[in-house]
PDB file of N, CA, C and O in Angstrom:
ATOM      1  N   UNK A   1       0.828  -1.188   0.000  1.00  0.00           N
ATOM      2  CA  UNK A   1       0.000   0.000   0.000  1.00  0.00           C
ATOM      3  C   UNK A   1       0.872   1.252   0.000  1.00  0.00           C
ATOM      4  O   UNK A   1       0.622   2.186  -0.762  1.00  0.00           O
ATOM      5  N   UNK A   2       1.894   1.271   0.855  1.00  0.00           N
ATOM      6  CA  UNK A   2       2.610   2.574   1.060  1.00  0.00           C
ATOM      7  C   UNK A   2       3.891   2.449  -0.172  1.00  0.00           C
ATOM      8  O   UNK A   2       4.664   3.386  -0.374  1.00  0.00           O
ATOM      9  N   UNK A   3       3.947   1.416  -0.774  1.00  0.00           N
ATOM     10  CA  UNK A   3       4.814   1.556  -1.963  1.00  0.00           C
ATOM     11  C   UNK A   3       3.701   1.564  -2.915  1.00  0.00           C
ATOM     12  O   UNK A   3       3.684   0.375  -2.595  1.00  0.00           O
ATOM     13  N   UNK A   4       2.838   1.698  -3.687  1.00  0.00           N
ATOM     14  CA  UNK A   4       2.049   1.582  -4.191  1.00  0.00           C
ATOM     15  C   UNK A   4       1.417   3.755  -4.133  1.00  0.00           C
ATOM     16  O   UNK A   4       1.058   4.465  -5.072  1.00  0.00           O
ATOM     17  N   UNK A   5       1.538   4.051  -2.822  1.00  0.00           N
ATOM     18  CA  UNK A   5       1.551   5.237  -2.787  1.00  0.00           C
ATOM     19  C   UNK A   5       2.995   6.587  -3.513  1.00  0.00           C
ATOM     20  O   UNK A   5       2.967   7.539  -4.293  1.00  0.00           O
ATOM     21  N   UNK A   6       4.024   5.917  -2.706  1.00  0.00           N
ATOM     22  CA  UNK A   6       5.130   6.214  -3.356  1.00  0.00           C
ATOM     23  C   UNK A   6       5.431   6.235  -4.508  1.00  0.00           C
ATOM     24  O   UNK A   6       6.221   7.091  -4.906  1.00  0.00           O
ATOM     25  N   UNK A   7       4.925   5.364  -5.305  1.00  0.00           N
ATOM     26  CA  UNK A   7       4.826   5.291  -6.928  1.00  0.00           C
ATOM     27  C   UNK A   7       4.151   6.273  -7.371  1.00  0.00           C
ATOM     28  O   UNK A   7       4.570   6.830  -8.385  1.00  0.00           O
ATOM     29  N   UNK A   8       3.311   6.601  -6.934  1.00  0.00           N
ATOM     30  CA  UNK A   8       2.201   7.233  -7.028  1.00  0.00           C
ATOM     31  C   UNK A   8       2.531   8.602  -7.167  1.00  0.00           C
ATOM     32  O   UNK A   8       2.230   9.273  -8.154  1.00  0.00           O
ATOM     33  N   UNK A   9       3.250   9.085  -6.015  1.00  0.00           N
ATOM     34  CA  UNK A   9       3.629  10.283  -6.134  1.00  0.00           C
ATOM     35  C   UNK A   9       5.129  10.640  -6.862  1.00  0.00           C
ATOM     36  O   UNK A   9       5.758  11.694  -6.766  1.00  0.00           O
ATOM     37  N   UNK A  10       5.425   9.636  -7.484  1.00  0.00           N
ATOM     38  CA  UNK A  10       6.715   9.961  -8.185  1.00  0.00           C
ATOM     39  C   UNK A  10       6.480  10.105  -9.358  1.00  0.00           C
ATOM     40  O   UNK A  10       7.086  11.014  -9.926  1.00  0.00           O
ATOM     41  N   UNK A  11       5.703   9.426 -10.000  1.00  0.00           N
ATOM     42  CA  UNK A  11       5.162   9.288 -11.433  1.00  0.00           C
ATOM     43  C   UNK A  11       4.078   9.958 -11.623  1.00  0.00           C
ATOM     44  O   UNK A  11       3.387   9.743 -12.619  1.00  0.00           O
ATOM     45  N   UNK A  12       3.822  10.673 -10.909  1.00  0.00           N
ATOM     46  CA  UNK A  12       2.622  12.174 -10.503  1.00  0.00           C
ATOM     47  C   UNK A  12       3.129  13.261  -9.754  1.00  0.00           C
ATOM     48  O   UNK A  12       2.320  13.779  -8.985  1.00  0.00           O
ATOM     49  N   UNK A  13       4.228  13.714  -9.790  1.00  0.00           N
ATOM     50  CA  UNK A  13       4.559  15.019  -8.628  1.00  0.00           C
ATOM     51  C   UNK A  13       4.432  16.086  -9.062  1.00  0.00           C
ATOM     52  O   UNK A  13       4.763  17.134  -8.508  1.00  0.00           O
ATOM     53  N   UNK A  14       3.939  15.956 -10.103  1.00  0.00           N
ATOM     54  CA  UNK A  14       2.976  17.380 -10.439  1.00  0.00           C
ATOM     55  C   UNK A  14       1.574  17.643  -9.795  1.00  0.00           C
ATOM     56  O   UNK A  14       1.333  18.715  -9.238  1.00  0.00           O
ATOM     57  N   UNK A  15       0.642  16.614  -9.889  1.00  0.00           N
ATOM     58  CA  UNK A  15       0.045  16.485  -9.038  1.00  0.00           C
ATOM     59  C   UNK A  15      -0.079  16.575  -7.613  1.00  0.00           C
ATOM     60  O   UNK A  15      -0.759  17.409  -7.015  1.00  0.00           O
ATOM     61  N   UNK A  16       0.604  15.685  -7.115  1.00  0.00           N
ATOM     62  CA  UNK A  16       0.994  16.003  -5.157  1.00  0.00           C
ATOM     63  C   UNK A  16       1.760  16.902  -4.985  1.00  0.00           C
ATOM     64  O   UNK A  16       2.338  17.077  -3.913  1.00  0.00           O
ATOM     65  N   UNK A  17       1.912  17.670  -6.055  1.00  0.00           N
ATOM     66  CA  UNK A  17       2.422  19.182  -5.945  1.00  0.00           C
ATOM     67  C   UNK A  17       1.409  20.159  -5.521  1.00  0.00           C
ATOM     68  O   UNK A  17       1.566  20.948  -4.589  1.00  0.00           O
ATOM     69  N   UNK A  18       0.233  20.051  -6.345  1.00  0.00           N
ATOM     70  CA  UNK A  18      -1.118  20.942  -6.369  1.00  0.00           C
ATOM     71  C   UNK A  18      -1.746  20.724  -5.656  1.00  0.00           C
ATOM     72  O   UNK A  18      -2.370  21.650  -5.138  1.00  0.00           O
ATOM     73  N   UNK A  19      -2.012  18.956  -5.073  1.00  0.00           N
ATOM     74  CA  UNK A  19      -3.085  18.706  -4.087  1.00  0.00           C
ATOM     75  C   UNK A  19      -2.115  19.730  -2.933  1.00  0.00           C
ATOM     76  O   UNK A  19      -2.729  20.752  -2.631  1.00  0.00           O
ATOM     77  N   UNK A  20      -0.823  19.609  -2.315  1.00  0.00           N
ATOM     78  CA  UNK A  20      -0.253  19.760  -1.404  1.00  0.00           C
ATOM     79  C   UNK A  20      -0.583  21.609  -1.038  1.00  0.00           C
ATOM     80  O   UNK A  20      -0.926  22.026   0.068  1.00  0.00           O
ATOM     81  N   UNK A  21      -0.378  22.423  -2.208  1.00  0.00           N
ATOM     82  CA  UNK A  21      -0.497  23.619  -2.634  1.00  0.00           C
ATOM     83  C   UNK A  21      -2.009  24.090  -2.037  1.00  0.00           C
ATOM     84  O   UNK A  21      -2.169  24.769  -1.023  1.00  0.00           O
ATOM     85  N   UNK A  22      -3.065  23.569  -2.904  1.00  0.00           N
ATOM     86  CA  UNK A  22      -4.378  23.425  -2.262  1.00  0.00           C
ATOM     87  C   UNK A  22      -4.720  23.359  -1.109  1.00  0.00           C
ATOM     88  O   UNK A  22      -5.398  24.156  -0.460  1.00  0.00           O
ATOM     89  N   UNK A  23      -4.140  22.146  -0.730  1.00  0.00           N
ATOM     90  CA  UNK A  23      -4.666  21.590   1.089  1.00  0.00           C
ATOM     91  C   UNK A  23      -3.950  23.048   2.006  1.00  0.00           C
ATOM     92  O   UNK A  23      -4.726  23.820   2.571  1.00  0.00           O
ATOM     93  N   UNK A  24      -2.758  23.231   2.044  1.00  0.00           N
ATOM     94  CA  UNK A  24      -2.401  24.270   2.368  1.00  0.00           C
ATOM     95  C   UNK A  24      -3.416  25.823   2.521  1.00  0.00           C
ATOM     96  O   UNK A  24      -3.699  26.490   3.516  1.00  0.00           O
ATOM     97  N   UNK A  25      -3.800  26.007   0.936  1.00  0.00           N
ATOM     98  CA  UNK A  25      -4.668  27.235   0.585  1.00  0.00           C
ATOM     99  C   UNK A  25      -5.812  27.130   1.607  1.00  0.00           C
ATOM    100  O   UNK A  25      -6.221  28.001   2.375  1.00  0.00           O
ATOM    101  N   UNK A  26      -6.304  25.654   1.415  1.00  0.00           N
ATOM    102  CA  UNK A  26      -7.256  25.397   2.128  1.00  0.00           C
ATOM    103  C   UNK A  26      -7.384  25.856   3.902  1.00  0.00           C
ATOM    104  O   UNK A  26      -8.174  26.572   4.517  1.00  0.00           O
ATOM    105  N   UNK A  27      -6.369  25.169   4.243  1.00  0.00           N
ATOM    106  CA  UNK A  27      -5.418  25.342   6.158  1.00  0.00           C
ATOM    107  C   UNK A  27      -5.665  26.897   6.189  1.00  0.00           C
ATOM    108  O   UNK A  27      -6.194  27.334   7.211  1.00  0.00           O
ATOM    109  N   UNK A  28      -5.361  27.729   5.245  1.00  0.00           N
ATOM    110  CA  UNK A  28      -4.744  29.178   5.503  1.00  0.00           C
ATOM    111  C   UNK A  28      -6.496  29.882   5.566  1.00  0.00           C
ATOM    112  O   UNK A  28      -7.059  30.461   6.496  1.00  0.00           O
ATOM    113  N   UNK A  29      -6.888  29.612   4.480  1.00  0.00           N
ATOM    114  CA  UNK A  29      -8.418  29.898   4.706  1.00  0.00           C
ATOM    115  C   UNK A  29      -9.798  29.897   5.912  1.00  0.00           C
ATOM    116  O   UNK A  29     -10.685  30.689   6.229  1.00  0.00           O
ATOM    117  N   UNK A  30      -9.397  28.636   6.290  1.00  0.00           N
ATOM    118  CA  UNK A  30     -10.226  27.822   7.102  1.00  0.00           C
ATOM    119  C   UNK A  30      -9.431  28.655   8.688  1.00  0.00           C
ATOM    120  O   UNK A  30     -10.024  29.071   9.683  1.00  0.00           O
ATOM    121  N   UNK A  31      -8.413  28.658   8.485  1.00  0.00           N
ATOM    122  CA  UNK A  31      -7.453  29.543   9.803  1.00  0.00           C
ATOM    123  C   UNK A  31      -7.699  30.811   9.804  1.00  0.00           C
ATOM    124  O   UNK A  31      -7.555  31.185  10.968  1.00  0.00           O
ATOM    125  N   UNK A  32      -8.098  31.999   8.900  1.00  0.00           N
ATOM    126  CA  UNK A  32      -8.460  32.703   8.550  1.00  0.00           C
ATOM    127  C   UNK A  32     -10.240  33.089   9.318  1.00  0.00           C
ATOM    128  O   UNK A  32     -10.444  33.986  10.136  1.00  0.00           O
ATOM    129  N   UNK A  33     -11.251  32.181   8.790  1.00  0.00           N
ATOM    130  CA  UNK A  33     -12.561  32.045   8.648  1.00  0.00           C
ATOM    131  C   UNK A  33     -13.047  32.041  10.091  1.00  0.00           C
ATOM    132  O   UNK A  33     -14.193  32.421  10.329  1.00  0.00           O
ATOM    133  N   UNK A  34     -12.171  31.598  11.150  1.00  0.00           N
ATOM    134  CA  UNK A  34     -12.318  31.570  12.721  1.00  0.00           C
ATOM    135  C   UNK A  34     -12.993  32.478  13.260  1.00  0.00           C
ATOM    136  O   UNK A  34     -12.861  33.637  12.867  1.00  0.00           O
ATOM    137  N   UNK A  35     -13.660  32.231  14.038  1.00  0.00           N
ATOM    138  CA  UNK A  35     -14.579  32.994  14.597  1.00  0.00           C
ATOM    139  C   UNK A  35     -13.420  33.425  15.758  1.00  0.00           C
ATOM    140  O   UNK A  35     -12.457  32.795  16.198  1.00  0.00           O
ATOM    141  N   UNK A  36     -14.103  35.191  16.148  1.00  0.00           N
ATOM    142  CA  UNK A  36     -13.529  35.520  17.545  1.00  0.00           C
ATOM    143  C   UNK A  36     -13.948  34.268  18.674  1.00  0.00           C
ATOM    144  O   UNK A  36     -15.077  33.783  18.750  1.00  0.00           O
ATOM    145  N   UNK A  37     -12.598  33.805  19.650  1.00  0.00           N
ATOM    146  CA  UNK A  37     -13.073  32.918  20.960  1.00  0.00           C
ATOM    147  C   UNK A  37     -13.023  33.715  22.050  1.00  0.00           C
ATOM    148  O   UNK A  37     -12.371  34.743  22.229  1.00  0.00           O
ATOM    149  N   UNK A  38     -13.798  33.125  22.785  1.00  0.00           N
ATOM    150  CA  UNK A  38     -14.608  33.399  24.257  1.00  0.00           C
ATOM    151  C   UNK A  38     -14.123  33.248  25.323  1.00  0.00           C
ATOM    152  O   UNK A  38     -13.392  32.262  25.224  1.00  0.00           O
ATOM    153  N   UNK A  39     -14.079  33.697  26.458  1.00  0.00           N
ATOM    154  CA  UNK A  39     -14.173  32.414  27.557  1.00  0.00           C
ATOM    155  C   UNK A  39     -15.375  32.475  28.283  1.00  0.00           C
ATOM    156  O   UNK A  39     -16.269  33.286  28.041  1.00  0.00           O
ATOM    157  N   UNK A  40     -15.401  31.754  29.040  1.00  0.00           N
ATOM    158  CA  UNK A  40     -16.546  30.912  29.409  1.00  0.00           C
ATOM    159  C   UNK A  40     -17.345  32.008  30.298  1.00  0.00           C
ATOM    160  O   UNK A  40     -18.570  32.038  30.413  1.00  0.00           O
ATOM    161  N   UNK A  41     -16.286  33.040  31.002  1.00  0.00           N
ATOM    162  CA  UNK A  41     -17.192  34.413  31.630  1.00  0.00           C
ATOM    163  C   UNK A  41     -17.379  35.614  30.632  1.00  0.00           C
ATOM    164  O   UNK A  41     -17.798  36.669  31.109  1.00  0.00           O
ATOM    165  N   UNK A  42     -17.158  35.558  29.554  1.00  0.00           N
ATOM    166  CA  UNK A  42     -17.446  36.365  27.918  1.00  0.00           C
ATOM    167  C   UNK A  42     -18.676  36.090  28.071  1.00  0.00           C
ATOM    168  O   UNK A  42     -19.625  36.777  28.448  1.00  0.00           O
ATOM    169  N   UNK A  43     -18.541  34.513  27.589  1.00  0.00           N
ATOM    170  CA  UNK A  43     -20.261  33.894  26.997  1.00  0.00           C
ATOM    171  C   UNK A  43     -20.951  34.277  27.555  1.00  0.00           C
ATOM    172  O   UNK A  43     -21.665  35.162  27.085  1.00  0.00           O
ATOM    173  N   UNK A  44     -21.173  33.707  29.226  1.00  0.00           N
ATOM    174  CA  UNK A  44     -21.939  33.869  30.401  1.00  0.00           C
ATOM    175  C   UNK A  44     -22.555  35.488  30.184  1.00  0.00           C
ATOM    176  O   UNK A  44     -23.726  35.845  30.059  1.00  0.00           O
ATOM    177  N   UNK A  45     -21.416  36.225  30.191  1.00  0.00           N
ATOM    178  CA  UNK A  45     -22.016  37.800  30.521  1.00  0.00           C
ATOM    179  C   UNK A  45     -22.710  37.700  28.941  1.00  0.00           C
ATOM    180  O   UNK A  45     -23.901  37.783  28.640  1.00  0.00           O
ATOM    181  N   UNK A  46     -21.800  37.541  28.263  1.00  0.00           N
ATOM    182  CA  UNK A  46     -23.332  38.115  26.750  1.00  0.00           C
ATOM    183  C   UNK A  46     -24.498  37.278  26.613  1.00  0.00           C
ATOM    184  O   UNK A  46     -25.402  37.737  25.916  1.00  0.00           O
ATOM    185  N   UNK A  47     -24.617  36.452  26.994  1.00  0.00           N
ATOM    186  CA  UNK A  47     -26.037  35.388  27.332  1.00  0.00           C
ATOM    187  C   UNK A  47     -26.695  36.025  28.445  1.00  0.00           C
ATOM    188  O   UNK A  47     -27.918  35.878  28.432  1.00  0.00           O
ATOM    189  N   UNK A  48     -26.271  36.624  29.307  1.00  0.00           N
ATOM    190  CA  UNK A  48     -27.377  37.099  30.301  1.00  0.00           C
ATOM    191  C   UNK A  48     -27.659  38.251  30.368  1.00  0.00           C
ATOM    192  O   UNK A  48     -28.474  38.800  31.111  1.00  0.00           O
ATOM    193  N   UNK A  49     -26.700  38.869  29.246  1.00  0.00           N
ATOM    194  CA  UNK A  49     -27.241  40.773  29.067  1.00  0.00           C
ATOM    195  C   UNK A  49     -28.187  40.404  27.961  1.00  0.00           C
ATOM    196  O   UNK A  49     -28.842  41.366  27.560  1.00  0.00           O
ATOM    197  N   UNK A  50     -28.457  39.135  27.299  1.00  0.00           N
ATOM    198  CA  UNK A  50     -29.192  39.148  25.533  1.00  0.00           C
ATOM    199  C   UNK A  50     -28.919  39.699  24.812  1.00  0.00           C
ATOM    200  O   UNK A  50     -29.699  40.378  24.144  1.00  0.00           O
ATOM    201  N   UNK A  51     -26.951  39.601  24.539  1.00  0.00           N
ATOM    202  CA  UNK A  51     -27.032  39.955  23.402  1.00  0.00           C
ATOM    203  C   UNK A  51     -26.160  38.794  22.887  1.00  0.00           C
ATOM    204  O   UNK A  51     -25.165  39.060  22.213  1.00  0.00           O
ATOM    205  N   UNK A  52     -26.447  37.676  23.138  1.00  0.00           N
ATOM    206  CA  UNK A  52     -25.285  36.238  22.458  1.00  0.00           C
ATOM    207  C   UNK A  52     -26.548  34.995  22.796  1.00  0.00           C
ATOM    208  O   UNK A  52     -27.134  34.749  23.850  1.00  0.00           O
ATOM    209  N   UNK A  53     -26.646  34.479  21.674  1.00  0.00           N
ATOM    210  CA  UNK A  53     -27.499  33.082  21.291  1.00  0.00           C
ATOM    211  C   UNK A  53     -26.645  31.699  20.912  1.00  0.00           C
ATOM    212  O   UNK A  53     -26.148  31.324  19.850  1.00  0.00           O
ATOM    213  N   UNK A  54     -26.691  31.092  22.270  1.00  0.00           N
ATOM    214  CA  UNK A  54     -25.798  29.274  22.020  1.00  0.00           C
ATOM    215  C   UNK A  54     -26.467  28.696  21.010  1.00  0.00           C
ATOM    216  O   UNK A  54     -27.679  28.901  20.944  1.00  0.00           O
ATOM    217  N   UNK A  55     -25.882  27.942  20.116  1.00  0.00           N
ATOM    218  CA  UNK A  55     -25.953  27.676  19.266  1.00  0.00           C
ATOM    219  C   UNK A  55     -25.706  26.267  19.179  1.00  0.00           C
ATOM    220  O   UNK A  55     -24.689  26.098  18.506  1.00  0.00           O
ATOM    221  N   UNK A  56     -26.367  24.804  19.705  1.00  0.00           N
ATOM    222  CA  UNK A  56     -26.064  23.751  20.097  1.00  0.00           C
ATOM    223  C   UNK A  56     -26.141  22.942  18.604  1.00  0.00           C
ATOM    224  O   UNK A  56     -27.274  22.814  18.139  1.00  0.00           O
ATOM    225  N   UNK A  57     -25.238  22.504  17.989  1.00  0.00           N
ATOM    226  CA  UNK A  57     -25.177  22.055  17.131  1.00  0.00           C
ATOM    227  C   UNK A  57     -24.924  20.024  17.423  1.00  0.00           C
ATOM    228  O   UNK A  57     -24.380  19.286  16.602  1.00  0.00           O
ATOM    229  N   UNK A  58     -25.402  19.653  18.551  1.00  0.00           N
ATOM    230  CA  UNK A  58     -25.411  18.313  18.741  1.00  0.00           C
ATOM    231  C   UNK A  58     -26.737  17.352  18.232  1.00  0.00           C
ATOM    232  O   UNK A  58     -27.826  17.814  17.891  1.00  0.00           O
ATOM    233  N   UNK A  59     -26.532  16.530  18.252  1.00  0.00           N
ATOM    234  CA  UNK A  59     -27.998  16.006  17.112  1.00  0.00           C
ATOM    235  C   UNK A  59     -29.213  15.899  18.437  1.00  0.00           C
ATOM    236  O   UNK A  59     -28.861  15.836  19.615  1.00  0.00           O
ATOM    237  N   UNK A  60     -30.452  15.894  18.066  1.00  0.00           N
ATOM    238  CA  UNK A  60     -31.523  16.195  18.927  1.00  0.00           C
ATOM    239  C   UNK A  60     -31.387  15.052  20.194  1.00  0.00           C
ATOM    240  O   UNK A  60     -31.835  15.343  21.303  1.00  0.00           O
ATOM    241  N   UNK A  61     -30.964  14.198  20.033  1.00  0.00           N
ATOM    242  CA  UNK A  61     -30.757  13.284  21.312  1.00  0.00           C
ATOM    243  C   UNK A  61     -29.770  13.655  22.223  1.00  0.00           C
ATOM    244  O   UNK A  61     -29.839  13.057  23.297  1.00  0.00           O
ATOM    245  N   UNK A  62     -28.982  14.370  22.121  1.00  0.00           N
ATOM    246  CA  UNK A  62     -27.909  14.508  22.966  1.00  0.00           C
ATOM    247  C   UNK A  62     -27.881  15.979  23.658  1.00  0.00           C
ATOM    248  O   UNK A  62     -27.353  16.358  24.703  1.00  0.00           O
ATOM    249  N   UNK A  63     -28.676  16.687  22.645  1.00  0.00           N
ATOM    250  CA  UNK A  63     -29.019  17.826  23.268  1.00  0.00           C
ATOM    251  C   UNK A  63     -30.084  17.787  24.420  1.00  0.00           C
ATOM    252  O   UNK A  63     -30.189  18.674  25.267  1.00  0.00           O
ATOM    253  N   UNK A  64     -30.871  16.648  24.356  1.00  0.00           N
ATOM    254  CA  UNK A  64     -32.055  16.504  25.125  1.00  0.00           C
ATOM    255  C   UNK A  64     -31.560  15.838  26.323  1.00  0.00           C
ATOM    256  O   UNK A  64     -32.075  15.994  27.430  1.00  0.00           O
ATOM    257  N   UNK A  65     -30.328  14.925  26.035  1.00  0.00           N
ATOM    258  CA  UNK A  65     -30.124  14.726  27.267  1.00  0.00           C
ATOM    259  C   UNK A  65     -29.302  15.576  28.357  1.00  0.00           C
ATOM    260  O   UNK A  65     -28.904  15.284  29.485  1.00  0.00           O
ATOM    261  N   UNK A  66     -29.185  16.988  27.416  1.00  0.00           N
ATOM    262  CA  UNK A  66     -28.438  18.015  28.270  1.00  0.00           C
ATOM    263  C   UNK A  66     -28.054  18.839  27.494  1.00  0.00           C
ATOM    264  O   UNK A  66     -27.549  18.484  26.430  1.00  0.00           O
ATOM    265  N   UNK A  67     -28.275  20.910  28.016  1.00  0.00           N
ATOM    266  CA  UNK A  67     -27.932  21.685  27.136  1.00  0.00           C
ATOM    267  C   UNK A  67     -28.307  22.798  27.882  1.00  0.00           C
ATOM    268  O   UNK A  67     -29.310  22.984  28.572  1.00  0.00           O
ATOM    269  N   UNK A  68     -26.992  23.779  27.550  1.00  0.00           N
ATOM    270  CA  UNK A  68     -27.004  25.189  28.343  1.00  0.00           C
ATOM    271  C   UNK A  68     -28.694  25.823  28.336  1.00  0.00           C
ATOM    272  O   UNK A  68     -29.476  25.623  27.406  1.00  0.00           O
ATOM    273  N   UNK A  69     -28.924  26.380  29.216  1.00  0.00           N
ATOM    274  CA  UNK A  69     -30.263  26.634  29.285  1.00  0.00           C
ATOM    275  C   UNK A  69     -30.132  27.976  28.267  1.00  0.00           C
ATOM    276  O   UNK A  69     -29.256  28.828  28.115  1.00  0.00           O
ATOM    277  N   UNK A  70     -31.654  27.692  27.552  1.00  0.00           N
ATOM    278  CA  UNK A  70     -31.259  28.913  26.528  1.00  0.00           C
ATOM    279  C   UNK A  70     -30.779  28.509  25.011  1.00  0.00           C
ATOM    280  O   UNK A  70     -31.189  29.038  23.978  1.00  0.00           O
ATOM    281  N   UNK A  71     -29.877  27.519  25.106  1.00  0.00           N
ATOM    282  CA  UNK A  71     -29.218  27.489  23.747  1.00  0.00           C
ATOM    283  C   UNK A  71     -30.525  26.587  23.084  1.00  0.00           C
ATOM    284  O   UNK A  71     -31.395  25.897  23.615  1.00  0.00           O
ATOM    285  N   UNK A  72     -30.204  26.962  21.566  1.00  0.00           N
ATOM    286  CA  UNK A  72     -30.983  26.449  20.301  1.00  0.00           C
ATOM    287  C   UNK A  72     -30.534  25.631  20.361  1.00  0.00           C
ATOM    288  O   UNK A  72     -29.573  25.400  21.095  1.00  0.00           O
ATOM    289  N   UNK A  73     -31.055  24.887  19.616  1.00  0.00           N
ATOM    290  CA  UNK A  73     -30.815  23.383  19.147  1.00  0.00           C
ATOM    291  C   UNK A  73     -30.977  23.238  17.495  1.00  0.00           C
ATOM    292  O   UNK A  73     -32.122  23.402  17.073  1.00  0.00           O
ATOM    293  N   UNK A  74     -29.864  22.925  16.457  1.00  0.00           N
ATOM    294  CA  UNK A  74     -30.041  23.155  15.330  1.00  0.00           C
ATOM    295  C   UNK A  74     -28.962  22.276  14.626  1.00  0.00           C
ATOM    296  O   UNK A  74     -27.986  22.842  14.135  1.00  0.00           O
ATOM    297  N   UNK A  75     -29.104  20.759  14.544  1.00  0.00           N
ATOM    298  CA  UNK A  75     -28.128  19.786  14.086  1.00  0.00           C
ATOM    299  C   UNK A  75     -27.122  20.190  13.235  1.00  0.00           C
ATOM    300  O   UNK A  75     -27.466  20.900  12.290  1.00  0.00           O
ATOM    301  N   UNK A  76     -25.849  19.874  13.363  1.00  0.00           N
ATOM    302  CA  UNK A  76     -25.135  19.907  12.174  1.00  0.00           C
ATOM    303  C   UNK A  76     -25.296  19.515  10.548  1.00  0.00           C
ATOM    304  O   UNK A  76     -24.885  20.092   9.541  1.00  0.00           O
ATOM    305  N   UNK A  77     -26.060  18.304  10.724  1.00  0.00           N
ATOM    306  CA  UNK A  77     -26.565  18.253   9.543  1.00  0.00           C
ATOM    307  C   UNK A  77     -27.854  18.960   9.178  1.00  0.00           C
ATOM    308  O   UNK A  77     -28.518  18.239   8.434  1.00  0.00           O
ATOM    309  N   UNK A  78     -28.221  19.683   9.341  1.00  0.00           N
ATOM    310  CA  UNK A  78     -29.264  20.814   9.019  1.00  0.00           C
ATOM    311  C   UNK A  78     -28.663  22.139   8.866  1.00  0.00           C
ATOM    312  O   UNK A  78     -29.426  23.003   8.435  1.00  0.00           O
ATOM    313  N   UNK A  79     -27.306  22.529   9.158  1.00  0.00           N
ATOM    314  CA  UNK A  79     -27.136  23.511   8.672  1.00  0.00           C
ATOM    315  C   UNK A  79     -26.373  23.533   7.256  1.00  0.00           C
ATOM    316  O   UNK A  79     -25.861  22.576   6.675  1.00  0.00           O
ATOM    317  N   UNK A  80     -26.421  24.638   6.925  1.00  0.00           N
ATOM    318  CA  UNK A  80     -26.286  25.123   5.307  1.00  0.00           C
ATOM    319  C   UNK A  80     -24.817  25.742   5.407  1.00  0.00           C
ATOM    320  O   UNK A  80     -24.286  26.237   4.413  1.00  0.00           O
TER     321      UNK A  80
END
């Protein structure tokens, strides 16, 4: 398998040139796209002045078996 890969990228390194290039573009983007972080007395205070909405992205069973009071409930696979 891992010689079979090696071949792969020798007789293609033009290719695992671009994927490598890409994935990178990708890292820098996605590192970029970050939301400002919190800590946990941030949240607290903007949840109890109303102006910050939790946003529980766990699937409906797990949220039910527990979830900041207040926060939505809105699966990962349901969002867009």
């Amino acid at each position: 398998m891992v010689a079979n890969l090696i071949q792969f990228a020798t007789n293609h390194y033009i290719l695992v040139a671009i994927f490598v290039v890409l994935l990178v573009a990708l890292l820098v983007n996605e590192i970029r796209r970050g939301g400002q972080s919190l800590s946990n007395g941030q949240l607290t205070a903007l949840v109890n002045a109303d102006k910050a909405l939790v946003i529980d992205i766990r699937p409906a069973k797990e949220y039910s078996a527990g979830h900041i009071v207040g926060a939505l409930n809105i699966p990962q696979d349901k969002l867009a």
